[in-house]
N, CA, C and O atoms as CSV, one atom per row, in Angstrom:
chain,resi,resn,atom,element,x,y,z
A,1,UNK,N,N,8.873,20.568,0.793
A,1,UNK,CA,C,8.406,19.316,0.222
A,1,UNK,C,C,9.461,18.234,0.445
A,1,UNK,O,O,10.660,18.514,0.425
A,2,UNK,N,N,8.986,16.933,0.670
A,2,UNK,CA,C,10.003,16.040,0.928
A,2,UNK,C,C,10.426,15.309,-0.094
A,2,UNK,O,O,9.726,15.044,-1.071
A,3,UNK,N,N,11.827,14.868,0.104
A,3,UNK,CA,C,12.246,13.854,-1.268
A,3,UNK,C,C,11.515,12.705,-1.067
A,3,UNK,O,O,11.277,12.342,0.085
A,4,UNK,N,N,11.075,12.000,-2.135
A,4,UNK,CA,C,10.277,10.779,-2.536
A,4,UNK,C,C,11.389,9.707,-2.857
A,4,UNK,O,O,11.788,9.793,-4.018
A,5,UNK,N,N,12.021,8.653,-2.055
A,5,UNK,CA,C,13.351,7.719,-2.620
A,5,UNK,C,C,12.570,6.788,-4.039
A,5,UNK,O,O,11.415,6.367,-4.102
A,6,UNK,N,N,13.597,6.689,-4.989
A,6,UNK,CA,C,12.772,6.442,-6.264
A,6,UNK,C,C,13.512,5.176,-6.455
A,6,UNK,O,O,14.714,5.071,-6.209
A,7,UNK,N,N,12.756,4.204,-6.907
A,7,UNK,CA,C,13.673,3.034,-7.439
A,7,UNK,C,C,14.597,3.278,-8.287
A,7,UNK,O,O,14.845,4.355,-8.828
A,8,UNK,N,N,15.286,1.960,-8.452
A,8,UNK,CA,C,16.677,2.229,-9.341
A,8,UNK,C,C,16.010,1.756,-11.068
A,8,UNK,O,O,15.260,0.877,-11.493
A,9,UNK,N,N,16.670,2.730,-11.576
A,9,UNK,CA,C,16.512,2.539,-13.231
A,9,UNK,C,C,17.109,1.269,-14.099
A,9,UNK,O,O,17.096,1.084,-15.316
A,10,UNK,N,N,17.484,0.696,-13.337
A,10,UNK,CA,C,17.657,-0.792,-14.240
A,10,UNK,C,C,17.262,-1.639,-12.754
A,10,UNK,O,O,17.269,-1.154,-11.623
A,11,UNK,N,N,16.899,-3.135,-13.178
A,11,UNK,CA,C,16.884,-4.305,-12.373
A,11,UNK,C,C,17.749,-4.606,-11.402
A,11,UNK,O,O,18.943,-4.778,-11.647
A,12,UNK,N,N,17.145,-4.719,-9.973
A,12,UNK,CA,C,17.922,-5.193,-9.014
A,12,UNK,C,C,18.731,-6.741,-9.552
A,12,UNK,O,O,18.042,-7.164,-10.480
A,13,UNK,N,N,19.783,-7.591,-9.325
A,13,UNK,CA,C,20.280,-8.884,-8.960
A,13,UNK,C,C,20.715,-8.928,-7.077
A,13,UNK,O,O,21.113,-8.215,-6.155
A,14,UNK,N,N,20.293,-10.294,-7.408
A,14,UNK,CA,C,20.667,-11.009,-6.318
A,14,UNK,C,C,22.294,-10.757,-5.565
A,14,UNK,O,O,23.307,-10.981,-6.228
A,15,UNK,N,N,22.370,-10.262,-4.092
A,15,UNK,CA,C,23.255,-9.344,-3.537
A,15,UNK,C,C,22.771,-7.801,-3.363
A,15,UNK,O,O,23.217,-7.248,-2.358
A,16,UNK,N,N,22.032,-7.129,-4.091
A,16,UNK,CA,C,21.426,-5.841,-4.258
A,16,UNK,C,C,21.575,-5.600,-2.594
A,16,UNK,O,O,21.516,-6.596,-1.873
A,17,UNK,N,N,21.757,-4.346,-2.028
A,17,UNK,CA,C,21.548,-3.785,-0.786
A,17,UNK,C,C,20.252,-2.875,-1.083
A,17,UNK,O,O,20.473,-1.836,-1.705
A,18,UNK,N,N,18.821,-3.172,-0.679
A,18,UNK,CA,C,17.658,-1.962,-0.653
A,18,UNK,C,C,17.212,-1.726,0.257
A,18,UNK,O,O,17.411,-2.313,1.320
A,19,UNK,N,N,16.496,-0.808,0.072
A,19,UNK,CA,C,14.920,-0.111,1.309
A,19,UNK,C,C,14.145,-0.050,0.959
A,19,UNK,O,O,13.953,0.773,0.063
A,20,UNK,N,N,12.919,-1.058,1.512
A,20,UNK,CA,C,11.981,-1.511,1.481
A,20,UNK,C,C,11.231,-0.068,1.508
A,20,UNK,O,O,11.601,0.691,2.403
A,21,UNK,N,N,10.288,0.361,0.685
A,21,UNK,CA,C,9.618,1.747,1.153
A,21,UNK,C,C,8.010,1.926,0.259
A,21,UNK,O,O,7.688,2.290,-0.872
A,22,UNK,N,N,7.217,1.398,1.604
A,22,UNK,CA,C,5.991,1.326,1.404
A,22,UNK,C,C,5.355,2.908,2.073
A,22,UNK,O,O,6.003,3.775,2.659
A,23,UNK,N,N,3.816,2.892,1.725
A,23,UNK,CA,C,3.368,3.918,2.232
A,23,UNK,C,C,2.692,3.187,3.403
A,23,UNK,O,O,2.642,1.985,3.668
A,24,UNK,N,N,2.159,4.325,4.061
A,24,UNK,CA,C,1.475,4.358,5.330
A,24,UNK,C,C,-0.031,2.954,5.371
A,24,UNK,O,O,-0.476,2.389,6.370
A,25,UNK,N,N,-0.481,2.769,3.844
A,25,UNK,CA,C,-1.604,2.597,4.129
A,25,UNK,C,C,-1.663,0.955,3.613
A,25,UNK,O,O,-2.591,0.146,3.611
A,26,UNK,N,N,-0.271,0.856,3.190
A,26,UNK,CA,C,-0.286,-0.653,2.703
A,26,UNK,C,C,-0.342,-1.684,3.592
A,26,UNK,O,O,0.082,-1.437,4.721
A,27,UNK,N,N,-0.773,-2.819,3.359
A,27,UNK,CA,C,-1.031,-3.917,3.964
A,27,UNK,C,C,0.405,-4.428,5.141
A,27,UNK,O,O,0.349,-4.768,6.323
A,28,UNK,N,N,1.467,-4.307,4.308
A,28,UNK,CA,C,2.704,-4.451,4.296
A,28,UNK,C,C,3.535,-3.735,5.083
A,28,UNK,O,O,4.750,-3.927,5.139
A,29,UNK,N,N,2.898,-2.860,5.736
A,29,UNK,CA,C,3.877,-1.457,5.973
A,29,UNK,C,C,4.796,-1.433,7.001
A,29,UNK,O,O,5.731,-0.662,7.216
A,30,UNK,N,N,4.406,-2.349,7.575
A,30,UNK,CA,C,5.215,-2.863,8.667
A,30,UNK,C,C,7.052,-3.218,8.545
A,30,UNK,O,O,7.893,-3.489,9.402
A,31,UNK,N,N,7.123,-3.035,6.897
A,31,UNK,CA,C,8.661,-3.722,6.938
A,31,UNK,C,C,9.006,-2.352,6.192
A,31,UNK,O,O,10.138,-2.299,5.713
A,32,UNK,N,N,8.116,-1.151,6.018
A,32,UNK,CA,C,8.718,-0.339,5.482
A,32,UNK,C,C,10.042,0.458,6.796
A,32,UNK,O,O,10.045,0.660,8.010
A,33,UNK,N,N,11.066,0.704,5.569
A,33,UNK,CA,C,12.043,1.695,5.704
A,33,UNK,C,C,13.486,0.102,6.409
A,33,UNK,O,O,14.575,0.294,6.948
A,34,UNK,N,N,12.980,-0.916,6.153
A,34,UNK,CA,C,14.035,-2.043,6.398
A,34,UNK,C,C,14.810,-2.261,5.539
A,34,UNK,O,O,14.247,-2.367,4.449
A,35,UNK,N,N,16.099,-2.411,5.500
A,35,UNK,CA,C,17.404,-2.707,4.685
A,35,UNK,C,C,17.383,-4.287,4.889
A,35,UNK,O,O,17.340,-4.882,5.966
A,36,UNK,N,N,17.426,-4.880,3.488
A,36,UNK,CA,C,17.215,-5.677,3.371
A,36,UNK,C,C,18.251,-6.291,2.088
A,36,UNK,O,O,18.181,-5.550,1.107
A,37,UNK,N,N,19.202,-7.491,1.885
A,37,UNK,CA,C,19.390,-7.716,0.760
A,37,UNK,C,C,18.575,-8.998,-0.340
A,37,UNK,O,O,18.091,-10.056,0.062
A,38,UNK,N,N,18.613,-8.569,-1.608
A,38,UNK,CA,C,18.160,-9.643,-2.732
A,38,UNK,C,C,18.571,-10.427,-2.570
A,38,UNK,O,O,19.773,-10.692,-2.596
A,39,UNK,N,N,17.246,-11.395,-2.230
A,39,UNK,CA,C,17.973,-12.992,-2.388
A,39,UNK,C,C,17.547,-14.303,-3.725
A,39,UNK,O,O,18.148,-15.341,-4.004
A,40,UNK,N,N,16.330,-13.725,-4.304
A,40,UNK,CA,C,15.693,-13.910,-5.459
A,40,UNK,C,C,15.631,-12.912,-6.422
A,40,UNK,O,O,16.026,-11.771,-6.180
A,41,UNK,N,N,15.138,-13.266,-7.567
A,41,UNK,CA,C,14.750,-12.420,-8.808
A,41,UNK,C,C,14.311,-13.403,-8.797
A,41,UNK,O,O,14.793,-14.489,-8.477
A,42,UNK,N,N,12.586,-12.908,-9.423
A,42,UNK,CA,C,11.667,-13.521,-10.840
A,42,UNK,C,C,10.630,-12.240,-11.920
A,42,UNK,O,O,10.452,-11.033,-11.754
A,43,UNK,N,N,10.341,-12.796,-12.547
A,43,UNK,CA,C,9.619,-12.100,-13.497
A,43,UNK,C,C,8.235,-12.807,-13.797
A,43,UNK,O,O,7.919,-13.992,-13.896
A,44,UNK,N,N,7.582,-11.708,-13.896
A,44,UNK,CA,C,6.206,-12.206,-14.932
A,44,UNK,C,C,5.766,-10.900,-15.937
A,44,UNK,O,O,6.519,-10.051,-16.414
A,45,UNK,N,N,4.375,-11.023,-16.087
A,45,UNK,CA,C,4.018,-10.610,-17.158
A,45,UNK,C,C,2.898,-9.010,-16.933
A,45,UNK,O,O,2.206,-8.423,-17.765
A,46,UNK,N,N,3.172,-8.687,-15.261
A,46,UNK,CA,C,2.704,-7.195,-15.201
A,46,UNK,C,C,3.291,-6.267,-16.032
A,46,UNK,O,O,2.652,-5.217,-15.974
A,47,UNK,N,N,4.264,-6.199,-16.807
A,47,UNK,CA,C,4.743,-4.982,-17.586
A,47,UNK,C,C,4.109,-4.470,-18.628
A,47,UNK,O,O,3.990,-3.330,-19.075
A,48,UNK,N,N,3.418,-6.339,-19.176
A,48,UNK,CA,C,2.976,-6.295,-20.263
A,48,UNK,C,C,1.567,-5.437,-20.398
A,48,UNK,O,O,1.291,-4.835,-21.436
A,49,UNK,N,N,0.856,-5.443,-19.435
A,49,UNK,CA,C,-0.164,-4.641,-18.648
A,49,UNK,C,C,0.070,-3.097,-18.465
A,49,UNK,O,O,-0.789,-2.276,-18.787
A,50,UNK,N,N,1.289,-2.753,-17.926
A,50,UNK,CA,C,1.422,-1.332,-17.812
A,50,UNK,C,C,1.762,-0.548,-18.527
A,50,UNK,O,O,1.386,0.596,-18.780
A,51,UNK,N,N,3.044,-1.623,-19.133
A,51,UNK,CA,C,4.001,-0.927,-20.530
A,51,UNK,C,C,5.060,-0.083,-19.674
A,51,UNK,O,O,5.486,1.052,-19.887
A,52,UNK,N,N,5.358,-0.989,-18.632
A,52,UNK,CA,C,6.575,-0.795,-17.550
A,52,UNK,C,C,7.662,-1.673,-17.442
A,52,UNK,O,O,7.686,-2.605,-16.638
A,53,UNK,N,N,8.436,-1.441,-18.117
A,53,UNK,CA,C,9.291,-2.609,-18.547
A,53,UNK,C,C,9.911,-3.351,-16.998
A,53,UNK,O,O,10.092,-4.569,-16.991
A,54,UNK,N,N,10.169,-2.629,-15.895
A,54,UNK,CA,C,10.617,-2.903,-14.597
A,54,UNK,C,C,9.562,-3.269,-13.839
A,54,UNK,O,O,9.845,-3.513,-12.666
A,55,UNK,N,N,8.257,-3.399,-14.202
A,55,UNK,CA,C,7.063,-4.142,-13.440
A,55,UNK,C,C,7.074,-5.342,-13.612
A,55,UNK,O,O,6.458,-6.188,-12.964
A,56,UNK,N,N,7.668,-5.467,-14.359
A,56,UNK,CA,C,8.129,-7.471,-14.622
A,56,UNK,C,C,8.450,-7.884,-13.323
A,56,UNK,O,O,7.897,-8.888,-12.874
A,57,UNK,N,N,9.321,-7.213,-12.603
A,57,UNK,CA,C,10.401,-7.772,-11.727
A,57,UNK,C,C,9.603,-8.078,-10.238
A,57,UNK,O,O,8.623,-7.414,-9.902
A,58,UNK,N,N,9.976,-8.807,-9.684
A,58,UNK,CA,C,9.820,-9.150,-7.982
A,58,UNK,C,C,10.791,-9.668,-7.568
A,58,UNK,O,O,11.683,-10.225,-8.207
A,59,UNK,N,N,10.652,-9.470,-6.084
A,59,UNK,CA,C,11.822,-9.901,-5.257
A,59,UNK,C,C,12.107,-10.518,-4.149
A,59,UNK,O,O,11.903,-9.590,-3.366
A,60,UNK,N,N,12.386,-11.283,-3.583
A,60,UNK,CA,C,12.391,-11.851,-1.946
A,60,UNK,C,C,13.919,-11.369,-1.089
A,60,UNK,O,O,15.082,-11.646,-1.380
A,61,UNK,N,N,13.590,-10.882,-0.407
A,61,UNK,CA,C,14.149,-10.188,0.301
A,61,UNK,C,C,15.008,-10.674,2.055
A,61,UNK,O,O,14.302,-11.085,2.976
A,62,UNK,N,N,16.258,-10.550,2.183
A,62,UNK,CA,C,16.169,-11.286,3.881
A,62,UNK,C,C,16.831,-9.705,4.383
A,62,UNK,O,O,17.424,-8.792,3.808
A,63,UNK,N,N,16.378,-9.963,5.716
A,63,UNK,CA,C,16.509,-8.576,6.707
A,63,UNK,C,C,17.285,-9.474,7.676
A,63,UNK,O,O,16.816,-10.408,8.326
A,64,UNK,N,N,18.960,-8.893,7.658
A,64,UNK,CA,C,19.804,-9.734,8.567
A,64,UNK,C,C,19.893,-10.980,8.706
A,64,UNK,O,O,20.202,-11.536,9.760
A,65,UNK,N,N,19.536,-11.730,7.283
A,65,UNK,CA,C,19.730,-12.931,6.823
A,65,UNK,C,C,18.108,-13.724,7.152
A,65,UNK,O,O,17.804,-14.910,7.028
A,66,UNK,N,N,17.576,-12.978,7.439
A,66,UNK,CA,C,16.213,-13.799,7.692
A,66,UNK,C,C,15.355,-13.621,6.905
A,66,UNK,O,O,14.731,-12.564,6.817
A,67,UNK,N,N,15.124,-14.883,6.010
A,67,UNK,CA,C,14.308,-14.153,4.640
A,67,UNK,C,C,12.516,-13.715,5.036
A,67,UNK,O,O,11.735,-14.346,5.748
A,68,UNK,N,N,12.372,-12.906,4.561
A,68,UNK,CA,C,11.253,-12.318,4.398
A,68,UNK,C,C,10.124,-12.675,3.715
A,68,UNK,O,O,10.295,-12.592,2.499
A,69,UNK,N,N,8.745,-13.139,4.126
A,69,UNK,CA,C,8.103,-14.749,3.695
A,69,UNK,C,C,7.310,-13.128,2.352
A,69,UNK,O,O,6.264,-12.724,2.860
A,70,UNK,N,N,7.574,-12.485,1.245
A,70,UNK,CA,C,6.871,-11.901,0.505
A,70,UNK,C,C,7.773,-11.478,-0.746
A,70,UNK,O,O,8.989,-11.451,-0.936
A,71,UNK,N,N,6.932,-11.238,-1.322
A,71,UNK,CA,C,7.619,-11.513,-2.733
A,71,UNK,C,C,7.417,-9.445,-2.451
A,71,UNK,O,O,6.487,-8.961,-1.806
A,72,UNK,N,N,8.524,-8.625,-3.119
A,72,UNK,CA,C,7.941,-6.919,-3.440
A,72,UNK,C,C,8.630,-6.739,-4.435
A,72,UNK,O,O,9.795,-7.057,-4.675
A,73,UNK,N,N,7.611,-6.028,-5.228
A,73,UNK,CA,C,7.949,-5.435,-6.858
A,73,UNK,C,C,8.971,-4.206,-6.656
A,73,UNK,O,O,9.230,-3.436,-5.731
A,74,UNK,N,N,9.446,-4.408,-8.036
A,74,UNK,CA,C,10.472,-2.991,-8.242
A,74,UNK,C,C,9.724,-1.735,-7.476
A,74,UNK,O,O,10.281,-1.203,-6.516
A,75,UNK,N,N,9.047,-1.501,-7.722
A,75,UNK,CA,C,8.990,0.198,-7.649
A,75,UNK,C,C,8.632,-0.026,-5.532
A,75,UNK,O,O,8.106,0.925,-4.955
A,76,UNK,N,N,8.925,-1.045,-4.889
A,76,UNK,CA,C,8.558,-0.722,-3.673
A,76,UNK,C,C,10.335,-1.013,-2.978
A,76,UNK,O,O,10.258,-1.210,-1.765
A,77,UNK,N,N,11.189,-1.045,-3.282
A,77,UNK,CA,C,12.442,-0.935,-3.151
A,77,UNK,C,C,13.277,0.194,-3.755
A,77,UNK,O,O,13.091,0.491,-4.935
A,78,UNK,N,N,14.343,0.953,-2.892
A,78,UNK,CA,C,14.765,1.516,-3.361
A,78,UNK,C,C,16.601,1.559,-3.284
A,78,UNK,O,O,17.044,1.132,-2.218
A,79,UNK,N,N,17.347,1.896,-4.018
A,79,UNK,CA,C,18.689,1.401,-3.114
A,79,UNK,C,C,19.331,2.357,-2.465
A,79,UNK,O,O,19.280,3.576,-2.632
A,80,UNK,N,N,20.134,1.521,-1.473
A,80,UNK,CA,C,20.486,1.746,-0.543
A,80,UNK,C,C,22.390,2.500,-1.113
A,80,UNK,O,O,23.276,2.089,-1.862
A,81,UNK,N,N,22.181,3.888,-0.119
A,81,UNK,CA,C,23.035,5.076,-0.634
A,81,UNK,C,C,24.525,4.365,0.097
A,81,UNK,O,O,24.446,3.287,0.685
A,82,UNK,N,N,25.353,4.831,0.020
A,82,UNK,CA,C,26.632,4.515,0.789
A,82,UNK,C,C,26.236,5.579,2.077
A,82,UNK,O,O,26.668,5.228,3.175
A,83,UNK,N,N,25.455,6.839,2.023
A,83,UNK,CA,C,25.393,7.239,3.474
A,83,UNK,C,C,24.411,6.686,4.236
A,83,UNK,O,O,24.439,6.953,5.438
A,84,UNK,N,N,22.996,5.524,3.555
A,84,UNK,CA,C,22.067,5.822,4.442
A,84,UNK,C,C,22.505,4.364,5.759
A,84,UNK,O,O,21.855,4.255,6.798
């Protein structure tokens, strides 16, 4: 069975090093498995909906300084290890 990379347990900030990690079937998938750093934080009010306190969060993202025209929620980032 393969490891599943899991988001991080508290809130990314701005500087964060992640990996973008979508599945196969998302719209998006195209930027999956890209290292990318935080260049925004915002919040709204999906948590309040799930009762996910980290679904609040979104993020804009640049890949080698080129920002990335989409906003991706916590749970589609994951961070980035000192080996990967």
């Amino acid at each position: 069975m393969q490891d599943i990379p899991q988001p991080a347990d508290e809130p990314y900030v701005v500087g964060d090093t992640v990996k973008i990690y979508l599945g196969e079937t998302d719209l998006d998938s195209r930027f999956h498995n890209r290292v990318c750093t935080i260049i925004e934080v915002r919040r709204d009010e999906l948590s309040d909906l799930t009762e996910r306190k980290l679904d609040q969060y979104e993020y804009r993202l640049a890949d080698d300084g080129e920002e990335i025209d989409l906003w991706f929620r916590h749970f589609d980032l994951v961070p980035v290890q000192e080996s990967d």
